[in-house]
CHARMM internal coordinates of N, CA and C (Angstrom, degrees):
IC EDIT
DIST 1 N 1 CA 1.4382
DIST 1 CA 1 C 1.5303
ANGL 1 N 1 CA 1 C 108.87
DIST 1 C 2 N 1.6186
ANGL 1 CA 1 C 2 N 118.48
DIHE 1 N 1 CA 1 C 2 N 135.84
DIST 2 N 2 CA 1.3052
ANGL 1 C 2 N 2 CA 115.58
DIHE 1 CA 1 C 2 N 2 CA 176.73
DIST 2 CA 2 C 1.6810
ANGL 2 N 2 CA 2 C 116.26
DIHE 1 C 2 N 2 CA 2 C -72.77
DIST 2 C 3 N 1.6230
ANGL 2 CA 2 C 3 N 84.09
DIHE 2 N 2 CA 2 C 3 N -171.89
DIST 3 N 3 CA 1.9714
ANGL 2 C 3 N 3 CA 83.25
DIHE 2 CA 2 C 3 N 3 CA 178.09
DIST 3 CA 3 C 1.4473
ANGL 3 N 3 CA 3 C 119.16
DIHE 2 C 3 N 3 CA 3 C -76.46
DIST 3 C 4 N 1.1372
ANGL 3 CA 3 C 4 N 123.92
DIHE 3 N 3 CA 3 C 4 N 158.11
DIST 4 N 4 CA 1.2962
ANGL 3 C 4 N 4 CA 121.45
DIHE 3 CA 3 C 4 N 4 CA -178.16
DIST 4 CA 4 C 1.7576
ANGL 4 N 4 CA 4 C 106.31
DIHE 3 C 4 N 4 CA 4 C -120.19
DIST 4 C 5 N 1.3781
ANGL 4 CA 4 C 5 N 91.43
DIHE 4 N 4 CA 4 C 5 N 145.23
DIST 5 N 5 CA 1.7948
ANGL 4 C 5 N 5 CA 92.42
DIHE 4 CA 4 C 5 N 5 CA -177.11
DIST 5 CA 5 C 1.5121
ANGL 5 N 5 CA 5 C 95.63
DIHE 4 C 5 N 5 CA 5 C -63.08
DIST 5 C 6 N 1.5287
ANGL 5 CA 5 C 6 N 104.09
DIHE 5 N 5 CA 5 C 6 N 175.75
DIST 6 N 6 CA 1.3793
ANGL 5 C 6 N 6 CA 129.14
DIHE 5 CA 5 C 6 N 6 CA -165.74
DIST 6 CA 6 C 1.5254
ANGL 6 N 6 CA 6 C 112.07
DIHE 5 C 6 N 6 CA 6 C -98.66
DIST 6 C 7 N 1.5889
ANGL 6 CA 6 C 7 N 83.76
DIHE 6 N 6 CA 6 C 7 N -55.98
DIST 7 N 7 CA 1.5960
ANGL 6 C 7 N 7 CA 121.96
DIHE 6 CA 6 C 7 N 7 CA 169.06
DIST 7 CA 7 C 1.4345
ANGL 7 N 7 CA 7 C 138.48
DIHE 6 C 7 N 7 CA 7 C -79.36
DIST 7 C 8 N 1.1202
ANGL 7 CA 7 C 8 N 122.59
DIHE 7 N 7 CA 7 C 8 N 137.02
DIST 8 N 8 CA 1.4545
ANGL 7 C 8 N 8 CA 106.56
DIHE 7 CA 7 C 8 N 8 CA 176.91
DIST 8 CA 8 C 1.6986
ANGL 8 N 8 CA 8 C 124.25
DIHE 7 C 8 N 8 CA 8 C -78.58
DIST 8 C 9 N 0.9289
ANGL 8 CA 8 C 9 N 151.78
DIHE 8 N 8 CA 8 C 9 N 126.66
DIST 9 N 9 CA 1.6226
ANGL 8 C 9 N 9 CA 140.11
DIHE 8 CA 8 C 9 N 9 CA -119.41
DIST 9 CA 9 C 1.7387
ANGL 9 N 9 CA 9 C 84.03
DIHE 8 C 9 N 9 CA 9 C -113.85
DIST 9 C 10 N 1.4606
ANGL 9 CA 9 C 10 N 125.55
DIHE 9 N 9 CA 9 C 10 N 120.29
DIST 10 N 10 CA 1.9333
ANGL 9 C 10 N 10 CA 114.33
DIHE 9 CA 9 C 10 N 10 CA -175.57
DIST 10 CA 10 C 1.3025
ANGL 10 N 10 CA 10 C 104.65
DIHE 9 C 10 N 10 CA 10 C -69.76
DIST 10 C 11 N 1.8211
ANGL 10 CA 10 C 11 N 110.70
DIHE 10 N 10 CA 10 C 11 N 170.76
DIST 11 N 11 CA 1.4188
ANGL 10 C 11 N 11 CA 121.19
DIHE 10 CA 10 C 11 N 11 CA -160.77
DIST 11 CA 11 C 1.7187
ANGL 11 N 11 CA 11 C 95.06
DIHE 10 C 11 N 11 CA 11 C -85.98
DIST 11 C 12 N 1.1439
ANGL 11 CA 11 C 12 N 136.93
DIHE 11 N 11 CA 11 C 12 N -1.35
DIST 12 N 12 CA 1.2749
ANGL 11 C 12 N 12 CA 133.47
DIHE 11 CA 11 C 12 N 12 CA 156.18
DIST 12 CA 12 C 1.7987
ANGL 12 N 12 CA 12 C 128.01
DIHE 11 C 12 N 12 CA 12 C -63.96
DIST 12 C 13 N 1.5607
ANGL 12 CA 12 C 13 N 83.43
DIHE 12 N 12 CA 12 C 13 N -55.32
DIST 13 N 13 CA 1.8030
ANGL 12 C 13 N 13 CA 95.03
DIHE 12 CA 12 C 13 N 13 CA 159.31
DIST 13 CA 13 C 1.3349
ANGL 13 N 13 CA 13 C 119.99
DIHE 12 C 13 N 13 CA 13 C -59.20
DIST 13 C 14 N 1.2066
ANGL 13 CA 13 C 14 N 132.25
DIHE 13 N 13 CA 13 C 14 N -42.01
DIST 14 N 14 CA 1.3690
ANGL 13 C 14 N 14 CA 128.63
DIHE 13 CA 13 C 14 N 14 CA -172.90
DIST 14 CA 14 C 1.5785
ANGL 14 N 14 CA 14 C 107.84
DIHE 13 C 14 N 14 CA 14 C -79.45
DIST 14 C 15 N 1.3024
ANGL 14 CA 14 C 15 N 107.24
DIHE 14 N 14 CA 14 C 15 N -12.23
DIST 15 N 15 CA 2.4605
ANGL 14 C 15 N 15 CA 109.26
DIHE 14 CA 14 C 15 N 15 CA -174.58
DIST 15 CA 15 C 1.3503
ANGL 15 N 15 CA 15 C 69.36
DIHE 14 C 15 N 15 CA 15 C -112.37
DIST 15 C 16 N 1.2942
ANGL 15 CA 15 C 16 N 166.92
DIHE 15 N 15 CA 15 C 16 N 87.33
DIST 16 N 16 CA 1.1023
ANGL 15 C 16 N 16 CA 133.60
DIHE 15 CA 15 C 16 N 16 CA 128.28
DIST 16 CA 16 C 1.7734
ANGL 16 N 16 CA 16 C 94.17
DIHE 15 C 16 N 16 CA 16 C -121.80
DIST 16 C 17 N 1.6773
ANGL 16 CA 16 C 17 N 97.17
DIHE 16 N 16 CA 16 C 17 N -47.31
DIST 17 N 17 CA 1.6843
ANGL 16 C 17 N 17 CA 123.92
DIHE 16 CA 16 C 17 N 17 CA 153.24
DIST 17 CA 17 C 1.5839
ANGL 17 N 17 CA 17 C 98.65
DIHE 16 C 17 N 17 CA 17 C -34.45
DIST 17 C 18 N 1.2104
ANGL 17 CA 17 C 18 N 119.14
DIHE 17 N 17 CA 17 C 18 N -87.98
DIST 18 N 18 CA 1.6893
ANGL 17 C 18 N 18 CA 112.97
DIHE 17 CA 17 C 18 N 18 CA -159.53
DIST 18 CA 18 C 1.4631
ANGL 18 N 18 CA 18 C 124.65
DIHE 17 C 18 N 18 CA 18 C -78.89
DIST 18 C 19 N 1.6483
ANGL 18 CA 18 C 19 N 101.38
DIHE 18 N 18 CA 18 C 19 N 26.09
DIST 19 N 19 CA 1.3791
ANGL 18 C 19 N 19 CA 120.28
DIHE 18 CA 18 C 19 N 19 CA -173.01
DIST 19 CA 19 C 1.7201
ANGL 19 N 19 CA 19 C 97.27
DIHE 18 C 19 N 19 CA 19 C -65.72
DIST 19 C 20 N 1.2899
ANGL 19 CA 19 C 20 N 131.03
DIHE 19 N 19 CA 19 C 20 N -45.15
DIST 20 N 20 CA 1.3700
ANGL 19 C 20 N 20 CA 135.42
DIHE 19 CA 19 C 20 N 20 CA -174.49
DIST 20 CA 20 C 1.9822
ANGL 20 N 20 CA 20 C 105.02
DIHE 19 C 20 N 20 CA 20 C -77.09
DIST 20 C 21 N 1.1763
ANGL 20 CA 20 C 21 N 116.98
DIHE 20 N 20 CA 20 C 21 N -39.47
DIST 21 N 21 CA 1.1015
ANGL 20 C 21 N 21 CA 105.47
DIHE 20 CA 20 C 21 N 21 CA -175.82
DIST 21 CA 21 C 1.6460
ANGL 21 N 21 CA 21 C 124.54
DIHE 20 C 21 N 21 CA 21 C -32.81
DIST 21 C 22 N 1.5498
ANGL 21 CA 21 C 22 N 115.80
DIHE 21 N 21 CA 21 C 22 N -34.10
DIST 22 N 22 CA 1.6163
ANGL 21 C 22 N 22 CA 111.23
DIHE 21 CA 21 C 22 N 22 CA -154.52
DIST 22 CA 22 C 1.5305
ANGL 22 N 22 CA 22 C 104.55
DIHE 21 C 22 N 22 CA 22 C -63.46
DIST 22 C 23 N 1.6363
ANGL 22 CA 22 C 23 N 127.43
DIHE 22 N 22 CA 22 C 23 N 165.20
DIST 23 N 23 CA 1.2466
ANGL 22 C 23 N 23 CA 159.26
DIHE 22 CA 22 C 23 N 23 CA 173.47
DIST 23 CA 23 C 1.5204
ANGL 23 N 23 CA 23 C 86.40
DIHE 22 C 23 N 23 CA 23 C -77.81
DIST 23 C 24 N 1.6391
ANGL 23 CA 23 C 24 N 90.57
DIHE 23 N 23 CA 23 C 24 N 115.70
DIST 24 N 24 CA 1.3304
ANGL 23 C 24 N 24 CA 105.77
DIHE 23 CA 23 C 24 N 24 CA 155.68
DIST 24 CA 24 C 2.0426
ANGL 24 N 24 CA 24 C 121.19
DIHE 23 C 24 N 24 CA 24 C -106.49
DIST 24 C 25 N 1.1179
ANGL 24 CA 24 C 25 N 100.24
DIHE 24 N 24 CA 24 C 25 N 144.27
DIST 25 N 25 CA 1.5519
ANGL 24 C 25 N 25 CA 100.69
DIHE 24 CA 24 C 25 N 25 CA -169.28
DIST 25 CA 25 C 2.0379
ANGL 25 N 25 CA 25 C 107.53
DIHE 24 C 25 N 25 CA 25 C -66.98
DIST 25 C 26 N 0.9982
ANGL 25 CA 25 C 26 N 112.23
DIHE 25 N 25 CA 25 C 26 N 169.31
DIST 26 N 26 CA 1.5902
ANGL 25 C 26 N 26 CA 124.47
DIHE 25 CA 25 C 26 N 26 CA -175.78
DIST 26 CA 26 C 1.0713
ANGL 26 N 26 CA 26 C 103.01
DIHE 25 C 26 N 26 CA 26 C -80.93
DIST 26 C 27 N 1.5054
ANGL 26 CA 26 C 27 N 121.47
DIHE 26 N 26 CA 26 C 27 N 129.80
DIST 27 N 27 CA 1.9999
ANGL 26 C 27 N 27 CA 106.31
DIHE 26 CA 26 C 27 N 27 CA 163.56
DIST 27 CA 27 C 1.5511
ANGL 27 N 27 CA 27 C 107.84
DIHE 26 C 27 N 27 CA 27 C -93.63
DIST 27 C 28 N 0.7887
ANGL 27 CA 27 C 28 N 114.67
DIHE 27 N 27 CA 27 C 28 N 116.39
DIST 28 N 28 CA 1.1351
ANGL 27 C 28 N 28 CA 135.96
DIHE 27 CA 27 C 28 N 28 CA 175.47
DIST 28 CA 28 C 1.8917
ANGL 28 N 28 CA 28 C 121.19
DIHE 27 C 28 N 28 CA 28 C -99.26
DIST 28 C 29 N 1.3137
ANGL 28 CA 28 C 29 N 95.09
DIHE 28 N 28 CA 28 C 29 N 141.27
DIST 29 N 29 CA 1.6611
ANGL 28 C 29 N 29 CA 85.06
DIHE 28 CA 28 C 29 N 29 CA 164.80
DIST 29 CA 29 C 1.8517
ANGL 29 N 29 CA 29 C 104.90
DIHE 28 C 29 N 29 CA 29 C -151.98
DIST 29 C 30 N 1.4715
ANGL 29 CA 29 C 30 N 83.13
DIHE 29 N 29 CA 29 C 30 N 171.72
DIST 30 N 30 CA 1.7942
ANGL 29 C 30 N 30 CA 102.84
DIHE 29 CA 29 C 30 N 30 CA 177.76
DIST 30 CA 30 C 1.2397
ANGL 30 N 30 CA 30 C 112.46
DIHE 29 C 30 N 30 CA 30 C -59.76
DIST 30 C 31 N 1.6020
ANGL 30 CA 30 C 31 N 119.83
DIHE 30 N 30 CA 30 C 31 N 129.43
DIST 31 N 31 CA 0.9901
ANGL 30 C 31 N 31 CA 126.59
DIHE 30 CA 30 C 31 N 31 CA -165.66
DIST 31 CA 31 C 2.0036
ANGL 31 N 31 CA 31 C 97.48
DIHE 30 C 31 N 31 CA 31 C -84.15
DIST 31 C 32 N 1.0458
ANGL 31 CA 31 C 32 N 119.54
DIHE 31 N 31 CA 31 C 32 N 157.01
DIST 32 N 32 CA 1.3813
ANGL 31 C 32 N 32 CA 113.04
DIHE 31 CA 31 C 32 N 32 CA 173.39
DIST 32 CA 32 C 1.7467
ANGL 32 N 32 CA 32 C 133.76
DIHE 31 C 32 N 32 CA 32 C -80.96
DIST 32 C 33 N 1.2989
ANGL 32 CA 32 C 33 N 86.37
DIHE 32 N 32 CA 32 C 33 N -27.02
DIST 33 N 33 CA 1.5193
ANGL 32 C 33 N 33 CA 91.49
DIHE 32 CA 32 C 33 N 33 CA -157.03
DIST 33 CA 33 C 2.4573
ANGL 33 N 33 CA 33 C 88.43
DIHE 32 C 33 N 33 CA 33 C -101.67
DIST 33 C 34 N 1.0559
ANGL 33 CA 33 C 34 N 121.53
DIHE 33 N 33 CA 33 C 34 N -28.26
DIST 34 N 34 CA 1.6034
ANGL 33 C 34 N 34 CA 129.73
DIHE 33 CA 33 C 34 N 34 CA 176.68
DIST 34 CA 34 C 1.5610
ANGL 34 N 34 CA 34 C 103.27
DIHE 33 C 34 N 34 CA 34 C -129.70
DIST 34 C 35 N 1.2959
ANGL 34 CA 34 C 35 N 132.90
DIHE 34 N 34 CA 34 C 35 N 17.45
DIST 35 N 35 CA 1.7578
ANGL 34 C 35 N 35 CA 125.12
DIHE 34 CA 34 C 35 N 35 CA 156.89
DIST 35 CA 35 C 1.6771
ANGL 35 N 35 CA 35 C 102.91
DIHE 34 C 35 N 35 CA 35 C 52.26
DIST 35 C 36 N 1.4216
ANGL 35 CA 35 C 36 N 132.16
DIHE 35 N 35 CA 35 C 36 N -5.98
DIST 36 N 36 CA 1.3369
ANGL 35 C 36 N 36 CA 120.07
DIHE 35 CA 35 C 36 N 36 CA 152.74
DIST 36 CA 36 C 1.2193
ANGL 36 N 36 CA 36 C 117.87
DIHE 35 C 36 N 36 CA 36 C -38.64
DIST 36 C 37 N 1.7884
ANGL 36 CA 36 C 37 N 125.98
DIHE 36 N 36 CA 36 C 37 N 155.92
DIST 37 N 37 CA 1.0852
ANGL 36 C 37 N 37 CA 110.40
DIHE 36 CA 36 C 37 N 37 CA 152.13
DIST 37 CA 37 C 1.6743
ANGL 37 N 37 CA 37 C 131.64
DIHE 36 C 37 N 37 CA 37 C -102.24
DIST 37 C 38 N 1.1686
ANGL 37 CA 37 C 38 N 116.28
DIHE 37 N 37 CA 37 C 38 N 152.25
DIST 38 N 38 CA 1.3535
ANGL 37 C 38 N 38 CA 125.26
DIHE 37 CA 37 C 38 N 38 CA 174.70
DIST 38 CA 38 C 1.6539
ANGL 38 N 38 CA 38 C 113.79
DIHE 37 C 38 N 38 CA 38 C -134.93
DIST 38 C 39 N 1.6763
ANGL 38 CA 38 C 39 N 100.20
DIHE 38 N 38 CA 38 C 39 N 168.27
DIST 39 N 39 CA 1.3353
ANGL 38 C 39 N 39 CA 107.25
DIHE 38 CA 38 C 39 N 39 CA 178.80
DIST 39 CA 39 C 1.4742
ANGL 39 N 39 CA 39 C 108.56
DIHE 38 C 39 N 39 CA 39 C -86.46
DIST 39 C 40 N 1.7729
ANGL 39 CA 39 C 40 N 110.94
DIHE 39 N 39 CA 39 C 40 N 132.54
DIST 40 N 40 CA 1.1723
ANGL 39 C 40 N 40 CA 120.10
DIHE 39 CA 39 C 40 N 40 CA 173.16
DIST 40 CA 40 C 0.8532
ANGL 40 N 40 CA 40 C 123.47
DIHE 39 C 40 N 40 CA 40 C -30.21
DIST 40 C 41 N 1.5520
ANGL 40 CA 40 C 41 N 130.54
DIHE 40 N 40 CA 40 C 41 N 148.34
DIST 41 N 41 CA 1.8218
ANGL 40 C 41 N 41 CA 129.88
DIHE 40 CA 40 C 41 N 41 CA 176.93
DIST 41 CA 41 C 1.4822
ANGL 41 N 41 CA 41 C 123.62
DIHE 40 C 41 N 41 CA 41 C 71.16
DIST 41 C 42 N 1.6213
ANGL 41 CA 41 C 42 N 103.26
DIHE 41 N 41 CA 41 C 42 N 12.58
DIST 42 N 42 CA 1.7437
ANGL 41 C 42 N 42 CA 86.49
DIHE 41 CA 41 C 42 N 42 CA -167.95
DIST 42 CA 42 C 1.7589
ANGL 42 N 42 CA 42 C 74.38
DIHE 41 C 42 N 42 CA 42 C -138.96
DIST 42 C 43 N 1.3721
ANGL 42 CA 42 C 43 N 104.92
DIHE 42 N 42 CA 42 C 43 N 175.44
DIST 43 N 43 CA 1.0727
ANGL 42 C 43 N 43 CA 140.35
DIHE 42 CA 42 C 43 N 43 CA -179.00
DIST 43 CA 43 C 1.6371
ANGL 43 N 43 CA 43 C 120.40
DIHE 42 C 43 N 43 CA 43 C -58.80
DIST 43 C 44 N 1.3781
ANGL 43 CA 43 C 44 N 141.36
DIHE 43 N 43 CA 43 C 44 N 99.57
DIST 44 N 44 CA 1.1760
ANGL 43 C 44 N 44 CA 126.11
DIHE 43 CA 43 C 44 N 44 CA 176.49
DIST 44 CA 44 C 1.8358
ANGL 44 N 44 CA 44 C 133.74
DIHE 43 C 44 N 44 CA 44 C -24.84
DIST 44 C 45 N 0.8811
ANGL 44 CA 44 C 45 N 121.44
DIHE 44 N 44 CA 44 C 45 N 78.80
DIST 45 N 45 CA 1.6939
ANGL 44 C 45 N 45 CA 118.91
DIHE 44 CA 44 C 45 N 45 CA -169.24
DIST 45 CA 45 C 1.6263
ANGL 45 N 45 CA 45 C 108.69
DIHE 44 C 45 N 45 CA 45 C -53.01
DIST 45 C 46 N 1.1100
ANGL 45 CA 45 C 46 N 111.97
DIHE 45 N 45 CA 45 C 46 N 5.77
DIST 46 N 46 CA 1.9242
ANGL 45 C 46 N 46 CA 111.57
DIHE 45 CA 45 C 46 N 46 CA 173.58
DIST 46 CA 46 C 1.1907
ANGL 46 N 46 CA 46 C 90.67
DIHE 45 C 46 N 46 CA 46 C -97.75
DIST 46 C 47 N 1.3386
ANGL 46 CA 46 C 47 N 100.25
DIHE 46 N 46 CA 46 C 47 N -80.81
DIST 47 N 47 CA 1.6300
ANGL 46 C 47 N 47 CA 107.63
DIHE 46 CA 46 C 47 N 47 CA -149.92
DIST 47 CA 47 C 1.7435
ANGL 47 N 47 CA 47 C 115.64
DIHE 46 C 47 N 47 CA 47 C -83.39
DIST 47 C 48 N 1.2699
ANGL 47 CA 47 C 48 N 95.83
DIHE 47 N 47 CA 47 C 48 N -19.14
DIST 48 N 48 CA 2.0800
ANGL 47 C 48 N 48 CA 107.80
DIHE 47 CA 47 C 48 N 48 CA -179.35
DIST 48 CA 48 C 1.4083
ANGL 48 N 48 CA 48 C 105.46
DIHE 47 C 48 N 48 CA 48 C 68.33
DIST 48 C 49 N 1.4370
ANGL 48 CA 48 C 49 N 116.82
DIHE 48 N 48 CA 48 C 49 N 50.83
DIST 49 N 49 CA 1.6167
ANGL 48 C 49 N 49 CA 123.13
DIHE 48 CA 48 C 49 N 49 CA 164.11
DIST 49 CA 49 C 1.3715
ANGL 49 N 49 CA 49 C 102.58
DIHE 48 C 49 N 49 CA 49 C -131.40
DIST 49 C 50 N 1.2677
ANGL 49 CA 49 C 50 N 102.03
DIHE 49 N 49 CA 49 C 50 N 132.11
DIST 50 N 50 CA 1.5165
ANGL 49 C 50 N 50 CA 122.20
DIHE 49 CA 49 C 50 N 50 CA 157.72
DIST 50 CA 50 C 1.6841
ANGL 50 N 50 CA 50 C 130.91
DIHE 49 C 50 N 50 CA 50 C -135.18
DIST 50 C 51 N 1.3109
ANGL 50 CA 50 C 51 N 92.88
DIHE 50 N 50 CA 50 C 51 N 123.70
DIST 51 N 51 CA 1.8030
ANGL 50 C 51 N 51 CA 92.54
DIHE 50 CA 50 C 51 N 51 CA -171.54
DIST 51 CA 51 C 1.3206
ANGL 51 N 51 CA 51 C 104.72
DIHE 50 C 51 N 51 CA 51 C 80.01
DIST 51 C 52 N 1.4305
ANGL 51 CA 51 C 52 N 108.09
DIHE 51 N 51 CA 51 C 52 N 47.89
DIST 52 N 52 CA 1.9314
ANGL 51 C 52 N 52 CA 115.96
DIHE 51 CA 51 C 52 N 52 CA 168.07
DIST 52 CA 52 C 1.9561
ANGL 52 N 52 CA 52 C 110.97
DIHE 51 C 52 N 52 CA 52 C 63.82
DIST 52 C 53 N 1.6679
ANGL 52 CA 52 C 53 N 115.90
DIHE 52 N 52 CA 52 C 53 N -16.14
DIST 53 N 53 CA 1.2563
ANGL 52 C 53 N 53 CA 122.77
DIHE 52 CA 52 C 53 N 53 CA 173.44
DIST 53 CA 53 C 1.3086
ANGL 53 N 53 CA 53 C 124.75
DIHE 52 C 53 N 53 CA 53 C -104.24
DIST 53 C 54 N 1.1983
ANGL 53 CA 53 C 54 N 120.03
DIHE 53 N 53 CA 53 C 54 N 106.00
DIST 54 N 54 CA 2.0613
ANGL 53 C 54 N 54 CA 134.70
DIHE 53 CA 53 C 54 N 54 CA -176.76
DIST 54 CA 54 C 1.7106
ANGL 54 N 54 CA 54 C 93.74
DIHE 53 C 54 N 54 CA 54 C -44.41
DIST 54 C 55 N 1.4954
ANGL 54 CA 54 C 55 N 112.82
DIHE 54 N 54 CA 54 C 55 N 93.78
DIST 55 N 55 CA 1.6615
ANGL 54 C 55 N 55 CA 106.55
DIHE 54 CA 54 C 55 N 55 CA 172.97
DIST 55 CA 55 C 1.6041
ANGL 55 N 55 CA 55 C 108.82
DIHE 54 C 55 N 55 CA 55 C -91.19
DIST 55 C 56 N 1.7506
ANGL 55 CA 55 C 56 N 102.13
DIHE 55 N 55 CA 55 C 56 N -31.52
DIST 56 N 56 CA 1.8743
ANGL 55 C 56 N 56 CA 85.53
DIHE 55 CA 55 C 56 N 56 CA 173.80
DIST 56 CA 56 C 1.2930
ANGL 56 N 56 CA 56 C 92.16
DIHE 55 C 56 N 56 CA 56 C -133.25
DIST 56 C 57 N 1.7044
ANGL 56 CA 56 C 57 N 100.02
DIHE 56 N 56 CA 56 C 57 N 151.83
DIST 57 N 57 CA 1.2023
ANGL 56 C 57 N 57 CA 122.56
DIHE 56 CA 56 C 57 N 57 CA -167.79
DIST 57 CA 57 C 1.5066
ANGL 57 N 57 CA 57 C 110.64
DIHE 56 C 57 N 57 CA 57 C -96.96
DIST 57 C 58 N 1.5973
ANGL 57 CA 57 C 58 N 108.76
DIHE 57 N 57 CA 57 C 58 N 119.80
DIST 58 N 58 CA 1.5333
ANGL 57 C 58 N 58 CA 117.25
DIHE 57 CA 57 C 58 N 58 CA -167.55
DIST 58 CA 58 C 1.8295
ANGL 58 N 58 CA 58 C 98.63
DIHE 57 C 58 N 58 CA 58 C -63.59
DIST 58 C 59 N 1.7873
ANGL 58 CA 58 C 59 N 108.44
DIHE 58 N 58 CA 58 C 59 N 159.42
DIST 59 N 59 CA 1.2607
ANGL 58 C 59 N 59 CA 105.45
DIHE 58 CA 58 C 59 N 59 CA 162.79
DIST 59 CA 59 C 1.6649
ANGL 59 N 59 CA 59 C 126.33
DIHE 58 C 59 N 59 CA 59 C -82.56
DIST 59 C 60 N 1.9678
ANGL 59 CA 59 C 60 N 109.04
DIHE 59 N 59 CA 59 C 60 N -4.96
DIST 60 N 60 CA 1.4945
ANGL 59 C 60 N 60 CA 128.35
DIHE 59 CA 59 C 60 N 60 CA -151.03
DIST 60 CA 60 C 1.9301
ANGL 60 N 60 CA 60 C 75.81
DIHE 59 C 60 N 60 CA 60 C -84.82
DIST 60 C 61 N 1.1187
ANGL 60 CA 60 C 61 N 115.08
DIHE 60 N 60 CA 60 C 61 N -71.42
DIST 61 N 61 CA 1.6292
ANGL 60 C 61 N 61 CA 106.29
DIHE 60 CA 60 C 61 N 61 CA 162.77
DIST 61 CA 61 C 1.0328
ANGL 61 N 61 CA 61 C 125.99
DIHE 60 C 61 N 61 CA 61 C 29.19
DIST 61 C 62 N 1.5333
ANGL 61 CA 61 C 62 N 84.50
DIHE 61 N 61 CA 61 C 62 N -104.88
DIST 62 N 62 CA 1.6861
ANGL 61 C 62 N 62 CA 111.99
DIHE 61 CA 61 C 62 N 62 CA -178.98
DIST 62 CA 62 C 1.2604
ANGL 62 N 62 CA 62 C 134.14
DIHE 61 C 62 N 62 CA 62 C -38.97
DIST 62 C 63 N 1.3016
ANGL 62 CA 62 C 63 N 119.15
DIHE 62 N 62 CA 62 C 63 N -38.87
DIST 63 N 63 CA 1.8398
ANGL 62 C 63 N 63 CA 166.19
DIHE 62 CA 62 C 63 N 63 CA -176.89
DIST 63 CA 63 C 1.7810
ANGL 63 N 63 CA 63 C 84.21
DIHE 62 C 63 N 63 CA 63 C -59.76
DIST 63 C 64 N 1.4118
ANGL 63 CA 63 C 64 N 114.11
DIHE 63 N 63 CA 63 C 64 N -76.89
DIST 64 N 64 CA 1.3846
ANGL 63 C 64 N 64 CA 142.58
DIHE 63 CA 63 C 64 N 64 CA -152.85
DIST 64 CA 64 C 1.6828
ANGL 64 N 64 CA 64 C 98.92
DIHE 63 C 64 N 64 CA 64 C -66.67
DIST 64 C 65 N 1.2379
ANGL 64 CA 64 C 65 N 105.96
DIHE 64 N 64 CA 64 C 65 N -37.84
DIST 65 N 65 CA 1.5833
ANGL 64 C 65 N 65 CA 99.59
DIHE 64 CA 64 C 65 N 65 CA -167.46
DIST 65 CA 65 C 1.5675
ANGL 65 N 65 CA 65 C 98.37
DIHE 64 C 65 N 65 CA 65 C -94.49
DIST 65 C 66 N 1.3470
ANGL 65 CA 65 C 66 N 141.90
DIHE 65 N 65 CA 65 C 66 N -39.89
DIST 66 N 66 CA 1.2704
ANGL 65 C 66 N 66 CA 141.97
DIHE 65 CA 65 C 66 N 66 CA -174.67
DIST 66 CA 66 C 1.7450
ANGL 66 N 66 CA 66 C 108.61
DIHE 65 C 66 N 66 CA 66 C -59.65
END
COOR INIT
IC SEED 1 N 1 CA 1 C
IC BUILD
């Protein structure tokens, strides 16, 4: 068995500790070319355009055009 405090640790010390813990929300933004949202800097996961240019080609597509 480990050590055990001595002391009882106050309710200031212990929120001051889990001050970082909380859930922070996603930033997200509107995609340009389908208004989904996605996370900044990366690649649209609907449509596979980023920066107004289709870099990966969805499989929903393919399906749609055949």
């Amino acid at each position: 068995m480990g050590p055990q405090p001595k002391r009882k640790h106050s309710k200031g010390r212990r929120d001051r500790r889990r001050a970082h813990d909380s859930l922070t929300a996603a930033n997200l933004t509107a995609c340009d070319n389908c208004s989904q949202m996605r996370l900044p800097h990366t690649v649209c996961p609907n449509c596979g355009h980023y920066k107004g240019r289709e870099v990966v080609e969805i499989e929903k597509d393919k399906k749609k055009k055949a």
